[in-house]
NUROVO-605362 format. One record per residue (C-alpha): x, y, z. Coordinates in Angstrom, 1 decimal, m for minus. Each point is the difference from the previous one (the first is absolute). Layout:
<atoms>
x = X&y = Y&z = Z
...
</atoms>
This chain:
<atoms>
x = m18.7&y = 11.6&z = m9.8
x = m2.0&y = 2.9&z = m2.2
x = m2.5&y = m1.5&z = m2.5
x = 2.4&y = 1.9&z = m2.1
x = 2.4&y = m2.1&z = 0.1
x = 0.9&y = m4.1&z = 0.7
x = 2.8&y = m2.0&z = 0.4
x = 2.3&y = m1.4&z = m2.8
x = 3.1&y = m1.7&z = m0.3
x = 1.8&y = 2.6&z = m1.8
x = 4.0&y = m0.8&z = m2.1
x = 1.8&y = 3.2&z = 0.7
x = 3.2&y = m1.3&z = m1.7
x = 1.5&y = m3.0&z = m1.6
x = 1.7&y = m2.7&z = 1.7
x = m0.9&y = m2.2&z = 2.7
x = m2.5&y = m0.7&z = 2.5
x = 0.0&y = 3.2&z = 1.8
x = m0.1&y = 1.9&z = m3.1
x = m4.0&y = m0.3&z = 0.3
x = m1.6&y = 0.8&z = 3.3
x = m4.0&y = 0.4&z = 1.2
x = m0.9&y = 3.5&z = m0.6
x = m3.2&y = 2.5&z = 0.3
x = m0.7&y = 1.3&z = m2.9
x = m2.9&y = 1.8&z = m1.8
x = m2.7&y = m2.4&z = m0.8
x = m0.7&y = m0.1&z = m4.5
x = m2.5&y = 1.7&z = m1.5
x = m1.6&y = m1.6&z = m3.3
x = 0.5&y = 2.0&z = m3.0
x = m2.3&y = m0.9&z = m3.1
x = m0.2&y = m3.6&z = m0.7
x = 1.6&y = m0.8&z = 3.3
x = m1.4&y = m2.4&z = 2.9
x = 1.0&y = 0.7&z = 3.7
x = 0.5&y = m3.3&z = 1.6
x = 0.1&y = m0.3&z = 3.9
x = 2.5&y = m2.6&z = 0.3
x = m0.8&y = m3.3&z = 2.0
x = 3.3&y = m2.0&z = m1.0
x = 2.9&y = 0.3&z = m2.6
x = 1.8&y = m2.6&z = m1.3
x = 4.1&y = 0.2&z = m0.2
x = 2.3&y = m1.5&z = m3.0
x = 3.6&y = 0.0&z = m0.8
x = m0.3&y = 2.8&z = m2.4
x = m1.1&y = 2.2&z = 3.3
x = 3.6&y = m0.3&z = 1.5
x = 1.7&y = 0.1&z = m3.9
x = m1.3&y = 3.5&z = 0.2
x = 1.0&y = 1.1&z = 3.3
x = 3.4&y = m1.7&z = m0.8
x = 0.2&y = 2.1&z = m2.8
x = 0.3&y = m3.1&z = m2.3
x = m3.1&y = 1.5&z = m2.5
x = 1.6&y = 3.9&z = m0.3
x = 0.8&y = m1.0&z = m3.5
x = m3.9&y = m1.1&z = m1.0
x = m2.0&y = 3.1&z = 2.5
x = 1.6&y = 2.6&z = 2.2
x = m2.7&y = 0.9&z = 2.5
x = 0.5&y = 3.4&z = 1.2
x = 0.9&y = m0.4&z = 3.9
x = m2.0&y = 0.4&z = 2.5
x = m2.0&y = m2.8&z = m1.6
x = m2.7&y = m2.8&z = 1.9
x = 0.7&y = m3.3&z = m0.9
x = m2.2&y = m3.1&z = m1.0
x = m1.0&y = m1.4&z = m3.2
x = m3.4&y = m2.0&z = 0.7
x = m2.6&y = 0.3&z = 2.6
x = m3.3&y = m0.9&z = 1.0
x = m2.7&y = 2.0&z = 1.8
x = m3.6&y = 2.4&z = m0.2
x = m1.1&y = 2.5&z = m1.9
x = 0.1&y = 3.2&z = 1.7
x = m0.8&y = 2.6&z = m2.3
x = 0.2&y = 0.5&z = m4.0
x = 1.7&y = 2.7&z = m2.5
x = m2.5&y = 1.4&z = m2.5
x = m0.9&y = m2.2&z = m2.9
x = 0.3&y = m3.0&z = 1.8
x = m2.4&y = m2.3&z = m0.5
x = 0.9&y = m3.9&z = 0.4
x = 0.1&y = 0.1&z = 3.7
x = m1.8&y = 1.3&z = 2.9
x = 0.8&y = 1.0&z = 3.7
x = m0.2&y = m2.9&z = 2.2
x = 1.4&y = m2.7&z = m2.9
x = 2.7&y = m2.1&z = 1.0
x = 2.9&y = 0.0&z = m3.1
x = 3.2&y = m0.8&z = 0.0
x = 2.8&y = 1.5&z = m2.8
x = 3.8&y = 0.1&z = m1.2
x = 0.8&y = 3.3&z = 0.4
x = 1.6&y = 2.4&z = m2.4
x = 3.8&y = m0.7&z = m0.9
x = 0.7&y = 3.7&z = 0.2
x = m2.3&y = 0.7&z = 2.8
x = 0.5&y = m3.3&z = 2.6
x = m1.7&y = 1.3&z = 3.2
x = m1.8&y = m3.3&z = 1.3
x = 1.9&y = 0.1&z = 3.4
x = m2.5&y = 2.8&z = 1.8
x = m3.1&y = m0.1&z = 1.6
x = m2.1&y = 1.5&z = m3.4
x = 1.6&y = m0.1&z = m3.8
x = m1.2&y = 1.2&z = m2.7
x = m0.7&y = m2.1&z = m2.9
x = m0.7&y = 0.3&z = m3.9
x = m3.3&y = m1.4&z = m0.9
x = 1.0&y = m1.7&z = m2.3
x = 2.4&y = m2.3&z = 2.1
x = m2.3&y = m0.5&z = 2.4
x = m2.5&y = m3.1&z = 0.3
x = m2.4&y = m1.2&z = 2.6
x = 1.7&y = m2.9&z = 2.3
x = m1.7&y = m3.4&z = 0.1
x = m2.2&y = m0.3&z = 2.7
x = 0.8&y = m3.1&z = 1.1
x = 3.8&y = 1.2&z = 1.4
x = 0.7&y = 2.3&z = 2.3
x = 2.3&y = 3.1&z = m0.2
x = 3.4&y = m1.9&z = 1.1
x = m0.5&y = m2.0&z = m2.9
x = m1.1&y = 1.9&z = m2.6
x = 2.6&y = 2.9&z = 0.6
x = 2.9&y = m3.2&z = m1.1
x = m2.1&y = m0.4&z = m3.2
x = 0.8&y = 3.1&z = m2.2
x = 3.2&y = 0.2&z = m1.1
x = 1.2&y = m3.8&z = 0.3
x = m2.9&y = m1.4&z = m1.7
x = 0.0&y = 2.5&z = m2.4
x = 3.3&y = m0.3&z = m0.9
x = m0.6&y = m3.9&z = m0.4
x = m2.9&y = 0.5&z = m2.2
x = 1.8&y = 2.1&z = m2.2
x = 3.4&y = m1.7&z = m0.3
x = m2.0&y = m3.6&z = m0.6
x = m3.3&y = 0.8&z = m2.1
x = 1.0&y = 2.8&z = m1.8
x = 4.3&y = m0.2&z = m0.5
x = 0.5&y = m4.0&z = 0.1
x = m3.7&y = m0.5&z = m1.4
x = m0.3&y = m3.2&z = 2.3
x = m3.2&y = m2.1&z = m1.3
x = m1.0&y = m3.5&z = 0.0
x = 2.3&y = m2.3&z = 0.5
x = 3.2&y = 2.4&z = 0.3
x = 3.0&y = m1.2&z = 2.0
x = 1.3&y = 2.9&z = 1.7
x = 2.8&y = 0.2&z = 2.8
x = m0.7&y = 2.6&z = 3.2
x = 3.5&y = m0.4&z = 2.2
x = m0.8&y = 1.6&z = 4.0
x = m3.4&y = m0.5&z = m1.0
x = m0.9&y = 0.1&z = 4.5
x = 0.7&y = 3.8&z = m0.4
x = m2.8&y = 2.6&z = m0.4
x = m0.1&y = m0.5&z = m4.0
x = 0.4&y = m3.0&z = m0.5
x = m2.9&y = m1.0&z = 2.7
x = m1.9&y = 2.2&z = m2.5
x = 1.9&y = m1.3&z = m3.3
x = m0.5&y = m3.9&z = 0.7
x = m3.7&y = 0.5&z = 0.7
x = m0.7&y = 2.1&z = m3.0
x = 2.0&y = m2.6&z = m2.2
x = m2.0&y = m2.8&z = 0.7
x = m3.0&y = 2.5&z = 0.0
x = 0.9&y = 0.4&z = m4.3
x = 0.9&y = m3.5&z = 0.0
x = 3.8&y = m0.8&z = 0.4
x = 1.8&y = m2.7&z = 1.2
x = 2.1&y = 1.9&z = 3.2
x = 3.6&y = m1.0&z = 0.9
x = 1.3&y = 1.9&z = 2.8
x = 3.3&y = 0.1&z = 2.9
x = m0.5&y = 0.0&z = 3.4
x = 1.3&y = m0.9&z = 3.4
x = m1.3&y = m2.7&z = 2.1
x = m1.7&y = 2.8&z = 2.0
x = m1.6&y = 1.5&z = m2.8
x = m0.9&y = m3.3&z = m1.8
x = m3.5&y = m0.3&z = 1.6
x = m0.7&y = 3.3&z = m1.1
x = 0.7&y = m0.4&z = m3.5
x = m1.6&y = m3.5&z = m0.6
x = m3.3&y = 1.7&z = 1.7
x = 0.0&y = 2.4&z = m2.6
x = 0.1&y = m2.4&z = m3.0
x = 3.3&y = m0.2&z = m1.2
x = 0.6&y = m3.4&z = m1.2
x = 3.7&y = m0.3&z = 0.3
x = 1.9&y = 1.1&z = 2.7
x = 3.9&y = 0.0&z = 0.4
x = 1.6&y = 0.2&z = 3.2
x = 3.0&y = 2.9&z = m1.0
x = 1.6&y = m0.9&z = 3.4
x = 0.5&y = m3.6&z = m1.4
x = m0.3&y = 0.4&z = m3.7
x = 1.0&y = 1.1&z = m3.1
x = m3.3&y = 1.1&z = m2.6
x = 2.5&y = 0.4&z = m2.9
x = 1.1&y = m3.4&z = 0.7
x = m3.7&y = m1.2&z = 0.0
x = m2.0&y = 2.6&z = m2.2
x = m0.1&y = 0.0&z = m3.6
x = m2.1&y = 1.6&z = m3.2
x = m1.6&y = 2.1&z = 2.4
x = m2.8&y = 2.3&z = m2.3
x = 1.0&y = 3.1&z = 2.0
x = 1.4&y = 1.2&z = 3.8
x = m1.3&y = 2.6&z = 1.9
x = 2.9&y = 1.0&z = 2.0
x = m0.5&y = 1.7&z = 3.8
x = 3.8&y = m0.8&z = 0.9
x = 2.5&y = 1.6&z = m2.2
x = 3.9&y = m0.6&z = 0.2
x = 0.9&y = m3.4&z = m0.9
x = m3.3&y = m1.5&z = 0.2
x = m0.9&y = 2.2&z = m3.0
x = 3.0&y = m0.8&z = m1.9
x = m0.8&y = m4.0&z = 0.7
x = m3.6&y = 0.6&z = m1.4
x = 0.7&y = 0.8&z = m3.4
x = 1.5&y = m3.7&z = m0.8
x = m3.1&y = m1.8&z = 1.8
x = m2.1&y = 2.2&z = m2.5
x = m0.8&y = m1.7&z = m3.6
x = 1.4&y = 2.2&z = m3.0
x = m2.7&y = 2.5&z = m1.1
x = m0.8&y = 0.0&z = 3.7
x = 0.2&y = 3.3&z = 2.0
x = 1.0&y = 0.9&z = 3.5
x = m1.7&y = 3.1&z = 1.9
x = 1.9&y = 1.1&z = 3.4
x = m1.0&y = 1.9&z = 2.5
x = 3.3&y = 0.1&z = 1.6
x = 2.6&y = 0.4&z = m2.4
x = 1.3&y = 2.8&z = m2.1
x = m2.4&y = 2.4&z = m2.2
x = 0.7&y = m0.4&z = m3.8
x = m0.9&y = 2.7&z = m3.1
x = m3.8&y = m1.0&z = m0.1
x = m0.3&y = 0.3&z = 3.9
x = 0.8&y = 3.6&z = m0.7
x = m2.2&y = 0.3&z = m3.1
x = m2.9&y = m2.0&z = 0.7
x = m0.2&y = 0.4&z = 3.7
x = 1.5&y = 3.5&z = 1.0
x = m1.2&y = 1.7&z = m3.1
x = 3.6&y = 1.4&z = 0.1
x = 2.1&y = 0.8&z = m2.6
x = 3.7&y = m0.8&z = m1.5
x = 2.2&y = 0.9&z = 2.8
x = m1.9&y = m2.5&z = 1.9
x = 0.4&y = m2.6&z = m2.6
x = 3.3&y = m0.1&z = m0.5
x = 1.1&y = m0.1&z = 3.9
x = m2.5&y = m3.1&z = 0.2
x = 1.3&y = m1.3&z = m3.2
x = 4.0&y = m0.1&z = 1.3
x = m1.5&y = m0.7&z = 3.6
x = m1.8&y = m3.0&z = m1.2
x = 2.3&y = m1.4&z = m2.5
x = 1.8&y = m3.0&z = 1.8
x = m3.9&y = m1.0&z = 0.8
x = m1.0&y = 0.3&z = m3.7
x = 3.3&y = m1.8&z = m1.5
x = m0.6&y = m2.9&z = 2.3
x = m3.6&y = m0.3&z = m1.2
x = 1.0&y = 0.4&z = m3.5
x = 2.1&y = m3.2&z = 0.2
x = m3.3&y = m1.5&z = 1.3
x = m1.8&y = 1.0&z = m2.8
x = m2.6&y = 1.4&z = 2.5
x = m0.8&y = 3.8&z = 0.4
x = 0.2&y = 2.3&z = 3.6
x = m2.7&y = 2.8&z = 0.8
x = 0.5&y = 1.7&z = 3.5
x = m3.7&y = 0.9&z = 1.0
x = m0.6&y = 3.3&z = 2.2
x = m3.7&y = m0.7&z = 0.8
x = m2.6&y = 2.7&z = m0.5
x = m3.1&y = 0.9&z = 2.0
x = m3.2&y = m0.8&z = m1.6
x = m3.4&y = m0.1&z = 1.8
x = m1.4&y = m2.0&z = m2.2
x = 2.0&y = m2.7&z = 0.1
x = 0.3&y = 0.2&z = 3.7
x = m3.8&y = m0.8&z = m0.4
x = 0.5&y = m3.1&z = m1.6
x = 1.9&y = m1.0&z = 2.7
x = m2.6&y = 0.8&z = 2.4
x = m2.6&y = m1.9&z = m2.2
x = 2.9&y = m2.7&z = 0.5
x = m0.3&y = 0.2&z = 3.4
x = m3.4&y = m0.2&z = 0.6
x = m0.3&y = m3.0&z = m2.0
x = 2.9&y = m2.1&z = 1.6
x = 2.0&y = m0.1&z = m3.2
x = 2.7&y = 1.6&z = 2.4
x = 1.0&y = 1.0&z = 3.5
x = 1.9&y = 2.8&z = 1.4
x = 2.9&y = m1.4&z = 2.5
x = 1.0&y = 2.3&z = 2.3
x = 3.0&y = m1.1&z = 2.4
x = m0.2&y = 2.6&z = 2.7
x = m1.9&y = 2.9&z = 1.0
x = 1.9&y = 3.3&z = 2.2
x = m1.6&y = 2.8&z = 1.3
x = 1.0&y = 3.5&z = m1.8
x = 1.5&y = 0.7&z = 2.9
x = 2.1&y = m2.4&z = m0.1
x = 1.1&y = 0.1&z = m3.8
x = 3.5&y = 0.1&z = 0.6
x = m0.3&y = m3.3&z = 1.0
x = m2.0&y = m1.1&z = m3.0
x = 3.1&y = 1.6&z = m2.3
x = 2.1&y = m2.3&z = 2.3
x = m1.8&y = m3.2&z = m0.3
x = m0.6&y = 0.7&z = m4.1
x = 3.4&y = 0.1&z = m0.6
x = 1.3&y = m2.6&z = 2.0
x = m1.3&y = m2.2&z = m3.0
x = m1.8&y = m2.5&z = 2.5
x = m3.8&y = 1.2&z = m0.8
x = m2.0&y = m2.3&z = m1.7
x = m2.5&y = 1.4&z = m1.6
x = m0.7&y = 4.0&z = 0.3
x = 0.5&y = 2.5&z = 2.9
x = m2.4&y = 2.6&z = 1.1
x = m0.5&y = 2.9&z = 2.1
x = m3.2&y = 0.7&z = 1.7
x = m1.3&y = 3.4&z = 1.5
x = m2.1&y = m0.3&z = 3.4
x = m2.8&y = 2.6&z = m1.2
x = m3.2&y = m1.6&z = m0.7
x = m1.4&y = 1.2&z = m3.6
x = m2.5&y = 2.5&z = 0.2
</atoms>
């Protein structure tokens, strides 16, 4: 290979596994205000195969040929003119642009202002996992549920790769943390703080749960629909996984009416059902933010929380990493690694 150009995984067209394949490609340049990253590991999430399935056409059309991955870890290699946060030879890690993606290569290029210096004290497998989970947990707890002191809140699936990241962060801003899991997972979730665990293999939590101050939900389906009545009135439910409604389109998308009213009918059984709960539903599309991803690193470094990765694949091999991430069975987040040592 050229040091022109570097390998990527690269979604040609939408559909299933082989509709992305390992590619040679040119390698980025960094325009103004841009950061060339060589890549040492990239995390994968559910909303990686949503987009090769075709599930997010409605929210961004990528124009095909496209590289994949949304968060990644890795050293600075060289920087776009008016850069001047970062240097070559820093380690960062970043969620990439929604319109842009391209974490899955061997070099990305990065917006400065998404960027942020990696804690030291994790190496690249780990921090690549961090981005886009924990940002998305930091978002949907602090700054859409406003958990504080003493808040009850209710994180179903919480062994997945948010809610690793959600349970730690709630008990980080002072919540009590009720969460479902199986046997296999309970370990997990009881060594990342949550106080109550309920085995869904066994249990019921609507049975059990009750004036709940808020649910973060990472499940959807009927999971989400159960929420609402475990959730106090004047409570609120954020999901993850469920269907978009009218601020989702407004607030997160920056998009206009057209949007808001296919969210608004495509979200209507959800919103009736929390209406006779007296609670209210936001669907949260995450954003990047380099500055908060720095507070999660500070986070990090001082133990408040821990990255949980469940298994690690060569690039190679990413096929197989799609595979095991949607089987459902990873605990925790999976990553990619590339065998080139940083410069």
């Amino acid at each position: 290979m050229s040091s022109t150009t570097m390998q990527a995984l690269v979604l040609t067209r939408y559909g299933g596994p082989d509709a992305a394949e390992l590619r040679d490609v040119p390698r980025p340049r960094p325009a103004r205000g841009d950061v060339l990253v060589r890549v040492q590991a990239a995390g994968l999430n559910p909303v990686d195969y949503k987009t090769r399935e075709g599930m997010l056409k409605v929210v961004q059309r990528y124009p095909l040929p496209i590289v994949m991955g949304n968060e990644l870890a890795g050293v600075v290699e060289t920087l776009g003119e008016g850069v001047t946060s970062f240097a070559p030879g820093d380690r960062v890690f970043a969620r990439m642009p929604k319109e842009a993606m391209g974490g899955l290569a061997e070099y990305a290029v990065v917006p400065e202002k998404f960027l942020a210096k990696m804690p030291a004290s994790i190496d690249f497998n780990a921090a690549a996992g961090v981005p886009l989970a924990g940002l998305t947990a930091l978002q949907a707890l602090r700054d859409e549920l406003h958990v504080g002191q003493g808040s009850r809140v209710f994180i179903p699936g919480g062994a997945g790769g948010v809610g690793t990241f959600a349970i730690q962060l709630a008990k980080w801003l002072g919540a009590e943390v009720t969460t479902t899991a199986s046997p296999r997972g309970r370990a997990l979730v009881e060594g990342l703080g949550a106080d109550v665990v309920i085995d869904y293999t066994t249990e019921r939590f609507e049975e059990q749960l009750r004036n709940m101050d808020g649910a973060f939900d990472l499940l959807g389906g009927e999971t989400l629909l159960k929420s609402f009545s475990v959730v106090k009135r004047g409570g609120k439910v954020v999901s993850i996984a469920g269907m978009p409604e009218p601020e989702t389109a407004r607030k997160d998308l920056g998009r206009g009416v057209a949007l808001r009213a296919l969210f608004w009918l495509a979200s209507y059984r959800i919103r009736a059902v929390a209406r006779k709960h007296g609670v209210s539903y936001r669907y949260l599309f995450m954003h990047p933010d380099g500055a908060e991803l720095a507070e999660l690193a500070d986070l990090i470094e001082t133990g408040a929380i821990r990255p949980v990765v469940d298994r690690v694949f060569p690039f190679k091999d990413v096929a197989d990493a799609f595979a095991y991430l949607e089987s459902g069975r990873a605990k925790g987040k999976v990553v990619v690694e590339f065998t080139s040592p940083p410069a």
